[in-house]
VOPAGU-2260 file (C-alpha; in pm, 1 decimal, decimal comma):
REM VOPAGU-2260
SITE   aa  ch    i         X         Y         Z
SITE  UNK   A    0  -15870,1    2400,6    7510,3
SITE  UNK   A    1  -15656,6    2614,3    7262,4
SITE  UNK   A    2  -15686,2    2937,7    7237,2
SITE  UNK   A    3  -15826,0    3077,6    6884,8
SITE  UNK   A    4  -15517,9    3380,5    6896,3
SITE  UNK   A    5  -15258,8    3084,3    6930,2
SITE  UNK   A    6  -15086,9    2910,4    6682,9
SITE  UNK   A    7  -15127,1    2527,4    6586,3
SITE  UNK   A    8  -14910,9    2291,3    6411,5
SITE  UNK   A    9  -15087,7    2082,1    6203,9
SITE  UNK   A   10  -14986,3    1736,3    6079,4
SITE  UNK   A   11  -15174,7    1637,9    5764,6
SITE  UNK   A   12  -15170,6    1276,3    5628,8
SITE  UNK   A   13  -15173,5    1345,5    5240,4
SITE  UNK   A   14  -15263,9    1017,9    5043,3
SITE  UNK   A   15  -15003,6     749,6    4957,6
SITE  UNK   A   16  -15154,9     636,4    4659,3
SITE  UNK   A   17  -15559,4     732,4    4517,8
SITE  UNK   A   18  -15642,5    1105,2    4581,9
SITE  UNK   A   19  -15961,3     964,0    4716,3
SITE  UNK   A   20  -15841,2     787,6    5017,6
SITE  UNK   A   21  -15776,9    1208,2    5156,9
SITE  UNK   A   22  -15897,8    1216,2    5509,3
SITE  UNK   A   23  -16231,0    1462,4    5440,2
SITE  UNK   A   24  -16052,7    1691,0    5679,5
SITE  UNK   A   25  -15758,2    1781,9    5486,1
SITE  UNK   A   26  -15902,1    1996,5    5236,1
SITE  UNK   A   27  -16057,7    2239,9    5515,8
SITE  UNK   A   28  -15707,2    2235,8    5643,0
SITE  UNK   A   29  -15531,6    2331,5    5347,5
SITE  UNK   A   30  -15795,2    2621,8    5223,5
SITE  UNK   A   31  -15758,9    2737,8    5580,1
SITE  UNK   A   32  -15419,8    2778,5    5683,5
SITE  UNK   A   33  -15247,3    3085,2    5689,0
SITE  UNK   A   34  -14888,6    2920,5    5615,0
SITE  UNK   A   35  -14877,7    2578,0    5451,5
SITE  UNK   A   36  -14531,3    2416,6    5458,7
SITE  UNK   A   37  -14465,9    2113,3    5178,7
SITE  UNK   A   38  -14260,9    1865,2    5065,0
SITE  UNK   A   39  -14283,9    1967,4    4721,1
SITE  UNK   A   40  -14478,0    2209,5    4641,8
SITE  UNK   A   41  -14560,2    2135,8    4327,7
SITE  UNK   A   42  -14713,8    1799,0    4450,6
SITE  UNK   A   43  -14893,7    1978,7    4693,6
SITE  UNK   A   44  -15062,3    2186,5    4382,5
SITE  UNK   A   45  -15098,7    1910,7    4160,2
SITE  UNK   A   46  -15293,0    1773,4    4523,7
SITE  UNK   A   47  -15496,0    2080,9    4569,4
SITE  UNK   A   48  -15628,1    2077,8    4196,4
SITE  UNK   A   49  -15678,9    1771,7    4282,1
SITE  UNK   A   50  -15934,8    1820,6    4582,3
SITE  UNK   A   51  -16054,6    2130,5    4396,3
SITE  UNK   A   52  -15908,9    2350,9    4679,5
SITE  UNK   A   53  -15815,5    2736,2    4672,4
SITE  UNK   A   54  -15502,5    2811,2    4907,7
SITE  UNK   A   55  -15524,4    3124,8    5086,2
SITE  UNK   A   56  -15246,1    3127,4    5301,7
SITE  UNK   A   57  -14901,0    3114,5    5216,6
SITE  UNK   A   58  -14674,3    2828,9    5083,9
SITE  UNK   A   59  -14293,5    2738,0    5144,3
SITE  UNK   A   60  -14135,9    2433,7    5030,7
SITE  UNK   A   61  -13990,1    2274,5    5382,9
SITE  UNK   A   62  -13796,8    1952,9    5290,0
SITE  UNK   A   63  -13507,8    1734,5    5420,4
SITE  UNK   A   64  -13250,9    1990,9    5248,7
SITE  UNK   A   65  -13363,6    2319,6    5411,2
SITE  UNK   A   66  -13565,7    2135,9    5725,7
SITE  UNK   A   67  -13265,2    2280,0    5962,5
SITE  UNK   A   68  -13289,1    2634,1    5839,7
SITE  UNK   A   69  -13633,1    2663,0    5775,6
SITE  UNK   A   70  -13758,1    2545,3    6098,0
SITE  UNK   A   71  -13699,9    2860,8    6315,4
SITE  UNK   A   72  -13904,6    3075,8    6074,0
SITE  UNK   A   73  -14170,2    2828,8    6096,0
SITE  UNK   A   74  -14174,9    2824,9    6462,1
SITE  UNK   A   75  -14202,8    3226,8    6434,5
SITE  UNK   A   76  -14499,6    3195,9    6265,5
SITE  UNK   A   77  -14648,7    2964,4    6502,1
SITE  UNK   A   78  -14560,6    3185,7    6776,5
SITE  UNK   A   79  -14721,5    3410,4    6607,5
SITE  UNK   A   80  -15026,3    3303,2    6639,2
SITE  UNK   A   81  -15038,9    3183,4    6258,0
SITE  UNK   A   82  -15218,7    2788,9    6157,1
SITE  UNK   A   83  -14961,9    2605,5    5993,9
SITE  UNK   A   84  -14993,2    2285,9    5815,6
SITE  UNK   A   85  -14760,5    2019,7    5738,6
SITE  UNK   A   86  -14716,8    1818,8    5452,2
SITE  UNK   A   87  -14515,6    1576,6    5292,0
SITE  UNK   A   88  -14531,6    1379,0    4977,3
SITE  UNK   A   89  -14744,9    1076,6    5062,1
SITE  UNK   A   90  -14849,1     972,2    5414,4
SITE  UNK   A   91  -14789,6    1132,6    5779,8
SITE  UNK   A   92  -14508,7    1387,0    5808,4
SITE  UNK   A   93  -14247,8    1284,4    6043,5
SITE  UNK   A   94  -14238,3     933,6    5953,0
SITE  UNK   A   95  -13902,2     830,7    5738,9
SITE  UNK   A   96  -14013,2    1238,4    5623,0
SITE  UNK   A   97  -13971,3    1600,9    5741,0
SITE  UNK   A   98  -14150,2    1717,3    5975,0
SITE  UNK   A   99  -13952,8    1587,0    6361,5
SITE  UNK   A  100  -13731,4    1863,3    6423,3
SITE  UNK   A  101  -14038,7    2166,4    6367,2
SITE  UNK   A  102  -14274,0    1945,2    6621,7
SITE  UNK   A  103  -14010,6    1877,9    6869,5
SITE  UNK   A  104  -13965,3    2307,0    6836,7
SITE  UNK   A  105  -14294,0    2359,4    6883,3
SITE  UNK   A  106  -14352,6    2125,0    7212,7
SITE  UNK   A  107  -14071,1    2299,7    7328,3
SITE  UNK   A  108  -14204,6    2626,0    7265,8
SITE  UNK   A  109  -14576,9    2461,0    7469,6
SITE  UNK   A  110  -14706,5    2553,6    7044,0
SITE  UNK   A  111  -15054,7    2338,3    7010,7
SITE  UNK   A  112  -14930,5    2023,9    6772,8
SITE  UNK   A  113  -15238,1    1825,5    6633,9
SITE  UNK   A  114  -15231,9    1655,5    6329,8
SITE  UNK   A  115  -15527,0    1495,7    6070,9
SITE  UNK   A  116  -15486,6    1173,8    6092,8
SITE  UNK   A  117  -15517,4     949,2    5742,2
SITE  UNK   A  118  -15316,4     700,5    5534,6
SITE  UNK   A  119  -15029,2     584,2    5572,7
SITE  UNK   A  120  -14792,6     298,9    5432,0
SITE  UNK   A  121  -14644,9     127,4    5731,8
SITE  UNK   A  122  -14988,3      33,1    5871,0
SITE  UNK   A  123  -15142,5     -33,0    5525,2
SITE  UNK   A  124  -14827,5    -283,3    5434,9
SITE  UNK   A  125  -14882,5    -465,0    5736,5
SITE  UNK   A  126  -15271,2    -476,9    5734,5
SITE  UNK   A  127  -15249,4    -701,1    5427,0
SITE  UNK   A  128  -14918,6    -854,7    5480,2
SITE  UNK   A  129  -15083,7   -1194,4    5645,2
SITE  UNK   A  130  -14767,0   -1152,7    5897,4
SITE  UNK   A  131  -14874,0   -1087,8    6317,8
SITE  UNK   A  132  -14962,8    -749,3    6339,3
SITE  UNK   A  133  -15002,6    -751,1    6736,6
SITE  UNK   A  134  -14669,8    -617,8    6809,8
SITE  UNK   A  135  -14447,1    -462,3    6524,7
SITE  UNK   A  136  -14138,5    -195,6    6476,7
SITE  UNK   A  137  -14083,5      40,5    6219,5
SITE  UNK   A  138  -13744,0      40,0    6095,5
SITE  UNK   A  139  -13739,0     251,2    5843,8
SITE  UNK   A  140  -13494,8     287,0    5570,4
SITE  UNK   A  141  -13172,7      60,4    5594,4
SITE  UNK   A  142  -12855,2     231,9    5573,1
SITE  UNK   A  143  -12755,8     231,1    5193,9
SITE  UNK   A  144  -12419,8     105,6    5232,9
SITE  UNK   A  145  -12354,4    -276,2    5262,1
SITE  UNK   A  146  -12128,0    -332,7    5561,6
SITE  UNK   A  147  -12380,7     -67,2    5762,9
SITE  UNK   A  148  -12702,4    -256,5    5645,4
SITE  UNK   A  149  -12573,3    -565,5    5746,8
SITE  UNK   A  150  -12483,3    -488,1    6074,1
SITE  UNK   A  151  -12789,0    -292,0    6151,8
SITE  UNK   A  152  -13004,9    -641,7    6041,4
SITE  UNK   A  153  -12746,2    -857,4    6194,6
SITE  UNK   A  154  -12886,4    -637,3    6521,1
SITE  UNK   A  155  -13219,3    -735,4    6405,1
SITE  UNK   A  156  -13189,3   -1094,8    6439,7
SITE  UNK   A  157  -13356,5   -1190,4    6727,8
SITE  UNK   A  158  -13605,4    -871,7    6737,0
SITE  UNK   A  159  -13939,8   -1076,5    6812,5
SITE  UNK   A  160  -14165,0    -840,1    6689,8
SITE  UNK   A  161  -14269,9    -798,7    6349,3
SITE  UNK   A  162  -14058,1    -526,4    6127,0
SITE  UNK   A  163  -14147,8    -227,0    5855,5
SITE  UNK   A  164  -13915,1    -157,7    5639,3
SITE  UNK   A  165  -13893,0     129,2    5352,5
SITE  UNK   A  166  -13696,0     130,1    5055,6
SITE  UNK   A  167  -13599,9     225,1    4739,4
SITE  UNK   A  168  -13726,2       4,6    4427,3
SITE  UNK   A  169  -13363,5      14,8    4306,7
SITE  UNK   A  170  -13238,4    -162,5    4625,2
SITE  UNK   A  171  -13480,7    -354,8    4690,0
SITE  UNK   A  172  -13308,6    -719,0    4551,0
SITE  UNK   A  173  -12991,1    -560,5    4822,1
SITE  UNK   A  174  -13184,8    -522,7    5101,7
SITE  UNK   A  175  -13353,1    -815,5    5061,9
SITE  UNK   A  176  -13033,8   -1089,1    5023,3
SITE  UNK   A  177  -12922,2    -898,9    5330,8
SITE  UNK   A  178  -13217,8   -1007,3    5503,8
SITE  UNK   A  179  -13191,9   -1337,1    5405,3
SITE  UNK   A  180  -12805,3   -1356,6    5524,1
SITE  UNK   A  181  -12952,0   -1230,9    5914,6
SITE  UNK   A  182  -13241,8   -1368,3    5918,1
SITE  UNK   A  183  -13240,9   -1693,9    5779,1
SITE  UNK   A  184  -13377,0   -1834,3    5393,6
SITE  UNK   A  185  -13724,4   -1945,3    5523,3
SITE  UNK   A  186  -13768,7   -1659,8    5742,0
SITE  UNK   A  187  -14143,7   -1466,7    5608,0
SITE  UNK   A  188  -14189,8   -1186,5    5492,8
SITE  UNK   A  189  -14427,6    -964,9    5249,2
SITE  UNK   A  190  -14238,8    -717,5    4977,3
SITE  UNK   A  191  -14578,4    -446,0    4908,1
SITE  UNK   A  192  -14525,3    -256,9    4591,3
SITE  UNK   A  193  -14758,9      39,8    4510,7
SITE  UNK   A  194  -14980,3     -21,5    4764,2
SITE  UNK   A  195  -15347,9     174,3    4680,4
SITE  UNK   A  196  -15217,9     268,9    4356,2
SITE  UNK   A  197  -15330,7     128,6    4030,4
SITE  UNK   A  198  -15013,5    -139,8    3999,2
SITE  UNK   A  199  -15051,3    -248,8    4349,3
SITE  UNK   A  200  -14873,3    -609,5    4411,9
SITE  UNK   A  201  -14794,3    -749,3    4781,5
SITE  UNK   A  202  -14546,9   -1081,9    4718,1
SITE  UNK   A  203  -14519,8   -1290,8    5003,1
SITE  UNK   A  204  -14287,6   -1550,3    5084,9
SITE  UNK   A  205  -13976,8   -1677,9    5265,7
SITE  UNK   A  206  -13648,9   -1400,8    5232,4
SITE  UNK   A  207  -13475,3   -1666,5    4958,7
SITE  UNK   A  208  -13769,2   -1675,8    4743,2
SITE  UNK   A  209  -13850,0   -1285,4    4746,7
SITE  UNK   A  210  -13450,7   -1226,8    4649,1
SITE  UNK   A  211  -13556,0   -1451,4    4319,1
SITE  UNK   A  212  -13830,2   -1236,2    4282,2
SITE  UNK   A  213  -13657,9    -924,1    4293,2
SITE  UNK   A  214  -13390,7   -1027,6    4093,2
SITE  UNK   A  215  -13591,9    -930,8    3764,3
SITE  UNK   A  216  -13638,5    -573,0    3886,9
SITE  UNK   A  217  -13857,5    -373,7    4131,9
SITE  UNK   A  218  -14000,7     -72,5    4031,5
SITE  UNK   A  219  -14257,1     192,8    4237,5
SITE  UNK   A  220  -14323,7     260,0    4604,2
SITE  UNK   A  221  -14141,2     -40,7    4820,9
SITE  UNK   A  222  -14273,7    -153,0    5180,6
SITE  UNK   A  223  -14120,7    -452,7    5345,8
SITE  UNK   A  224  -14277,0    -634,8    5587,8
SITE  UNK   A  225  -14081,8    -941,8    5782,0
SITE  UNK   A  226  -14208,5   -1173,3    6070,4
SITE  UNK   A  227  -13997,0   -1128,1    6416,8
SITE  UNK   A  228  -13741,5   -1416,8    6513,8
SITE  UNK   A  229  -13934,0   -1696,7    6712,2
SITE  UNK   A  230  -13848,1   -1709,9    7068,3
SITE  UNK   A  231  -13931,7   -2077,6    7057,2
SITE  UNK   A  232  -13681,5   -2129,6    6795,1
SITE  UNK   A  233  -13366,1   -1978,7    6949,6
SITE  UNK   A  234  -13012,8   -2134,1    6989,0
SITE  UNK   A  235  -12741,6   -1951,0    7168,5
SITE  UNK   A  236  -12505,3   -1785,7    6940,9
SITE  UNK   A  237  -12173,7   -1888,8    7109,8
SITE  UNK   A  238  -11981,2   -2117,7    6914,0
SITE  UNK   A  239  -12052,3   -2450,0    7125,8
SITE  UNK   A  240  -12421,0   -2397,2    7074,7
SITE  UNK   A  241  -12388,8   -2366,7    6736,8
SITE  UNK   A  242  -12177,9   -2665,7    6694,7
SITE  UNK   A  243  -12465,1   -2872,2    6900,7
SITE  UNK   A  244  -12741,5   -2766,0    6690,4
SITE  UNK   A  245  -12574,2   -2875,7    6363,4
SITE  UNK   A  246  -12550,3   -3186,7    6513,7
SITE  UNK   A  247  -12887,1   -3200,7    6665,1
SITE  UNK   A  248  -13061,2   -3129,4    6362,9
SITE  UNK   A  249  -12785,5   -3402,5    6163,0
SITE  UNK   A  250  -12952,6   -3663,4    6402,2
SITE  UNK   A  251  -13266,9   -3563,8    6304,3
SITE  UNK   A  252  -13240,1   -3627,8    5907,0
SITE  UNK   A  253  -13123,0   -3271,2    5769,9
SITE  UNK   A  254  -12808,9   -3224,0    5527,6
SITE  UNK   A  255  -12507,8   -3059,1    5681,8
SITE  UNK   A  256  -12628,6   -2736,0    5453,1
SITE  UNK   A  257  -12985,6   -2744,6    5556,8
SITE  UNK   A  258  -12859,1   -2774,9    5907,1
SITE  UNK   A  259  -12612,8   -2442,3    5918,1
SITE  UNK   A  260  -12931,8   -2257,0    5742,1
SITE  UNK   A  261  -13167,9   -2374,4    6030,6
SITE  UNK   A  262  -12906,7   -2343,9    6303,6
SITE  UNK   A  263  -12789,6   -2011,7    6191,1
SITE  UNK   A  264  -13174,4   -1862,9    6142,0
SITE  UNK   A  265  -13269,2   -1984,4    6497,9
SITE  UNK   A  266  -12978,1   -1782,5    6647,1
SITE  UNK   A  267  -12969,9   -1475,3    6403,8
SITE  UNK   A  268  -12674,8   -1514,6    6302,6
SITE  UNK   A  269  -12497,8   -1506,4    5925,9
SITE  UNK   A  270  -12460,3   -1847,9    5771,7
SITE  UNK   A  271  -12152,6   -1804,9    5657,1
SITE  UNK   A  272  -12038,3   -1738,7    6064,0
SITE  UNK   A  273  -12211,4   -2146,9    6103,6
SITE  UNK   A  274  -12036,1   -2232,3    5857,6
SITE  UNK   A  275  -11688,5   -2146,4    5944,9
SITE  UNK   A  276  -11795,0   -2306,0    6275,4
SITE  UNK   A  277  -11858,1   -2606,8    6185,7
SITE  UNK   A  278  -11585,5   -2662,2    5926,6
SITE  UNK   A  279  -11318,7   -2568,1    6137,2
SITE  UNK   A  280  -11186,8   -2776,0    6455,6
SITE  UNK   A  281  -11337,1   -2625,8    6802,3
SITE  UNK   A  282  -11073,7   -2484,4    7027,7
């Protein structure tokens, strides 16, 4: 049980699209806490008018440029015996958002850390992806620069279970084609746009097809969604292996080019690394 002269850290879920999907908790929370630390805090007004909430407590604006140096004050309050609640944007702090580095100070510290729990976009993109949901990772966002984001996807490969994915409307068409190159053309996946929000759209397809789509532009709030490798499916990635399943799937009636896809996308590896294979005399 926690002491009433403590202080609690409080994690509030804030909604990622509607202001009605607000867990009925959070507006108790916010016209009760004696600090209230946000994203942005003029979201976090816009929210409150919003709810038709009067803050009482005090506001600071704790975000991924000032997270470093405004966590030790924060954890002084806490200490203090002070209620402060957490923020972000949209969805539960922490996640791809601030919010790590003040709860791993305040477990260290043996400061109460509860949180209000509510929406958030990484289970709502793959409740109505149609992809397995039984086991899944969160990835994140991918690193912005090619060469990185293709070797952290090339590391992906064979990962079974299926992945989350954030990112940028601007880069969505990039990260996709990368996905496509490590994964394979046919692989499934389920690009949600806006998801609760007025514009919602969830496009589902194989990797190939959504890089079409995207080509024309993406614009708003982008979750990615893409089914794990298939164990079932697998071909060693050493070049010998490689070399046999080309052939194996020759025999059975495919093109040499529909062969390096298939061959390449059951052992997670680039087409372009099949190709080269193939075409060039084995050692």
């Amino acid at each position: 049980m926690v002491d009433p002269e403590d202080g609690v850290l409080v994690l509030a879920a804030t909604p990622i699209g509607r202001v009605e999907d607000a867990p009925p908790r959070l507006a108790s929370e916010l016209a009760t806490a004696d600090v209230i630390a946000a994203e942005d805090t003029r979201r976090l007004r816009r929210l409150t008018t919003d709810l038709g909430v009067e803050i009482k407590g005090r506001i600071v604006s704790y975000f991924e440029g000032n997270e470093n140096a405004r966590t030790p004050a924060l954890l002084a309050d806490l200490l203090d015996g002070n209620r402060v609640l957490l923020v972000t944007d949209a969805g539960m702090p922490s996640v791809s958002d601030p919010g790590y580095r003040l709860v791993a100070a305040a477990v260290e510290k043996d400061v109460h850390v509860t949180a209000v729990p509510g929406p958030s976009a990484v289970l709502t993109a793959l409740a109505v992806s149609g992809l397995p949901v039984d086991r899944f990772c969160f990835e994140g966002f991918l690193p912005r620069k090619a060469g990185e984001r293709s070797r952290r996807l090339t590391g992906l490969a064979k990962e079974e279970r299926t992945m989350v994915f954030f990112e940028a409307p601007h880069r969505t068409e990039a990260a996709l084609a990368a996905m496509r190159d490590a994964f394979g053309d046919t692989r499934a996946a389920a690009v949600c746009r806006e998801l609760t929000k007025t514009h919602e759209e969830v496009r589902r397809g194989g990797l190939a097809e959504l890089v079409e789509w995207a080509a024309d532009g993406v614009r708003g709030e982008v979750t990615i969604v893409v089914t794990g490798a298939d164990p079932s499916a697998e071909v060693a990635n050493d070049p010998d292996s490689l070399r046999a399943a080309v052939a194996d799937l020759e025999a059975e009636g495919r093109t040499k080019k529909e062969a390096i896809a298939e061959a390449a996308k059951r052992a997670g590896v680039p087409k372009r690394e099949v190709y080269d294979l193939v075409h060039k005399p084995a050692d």
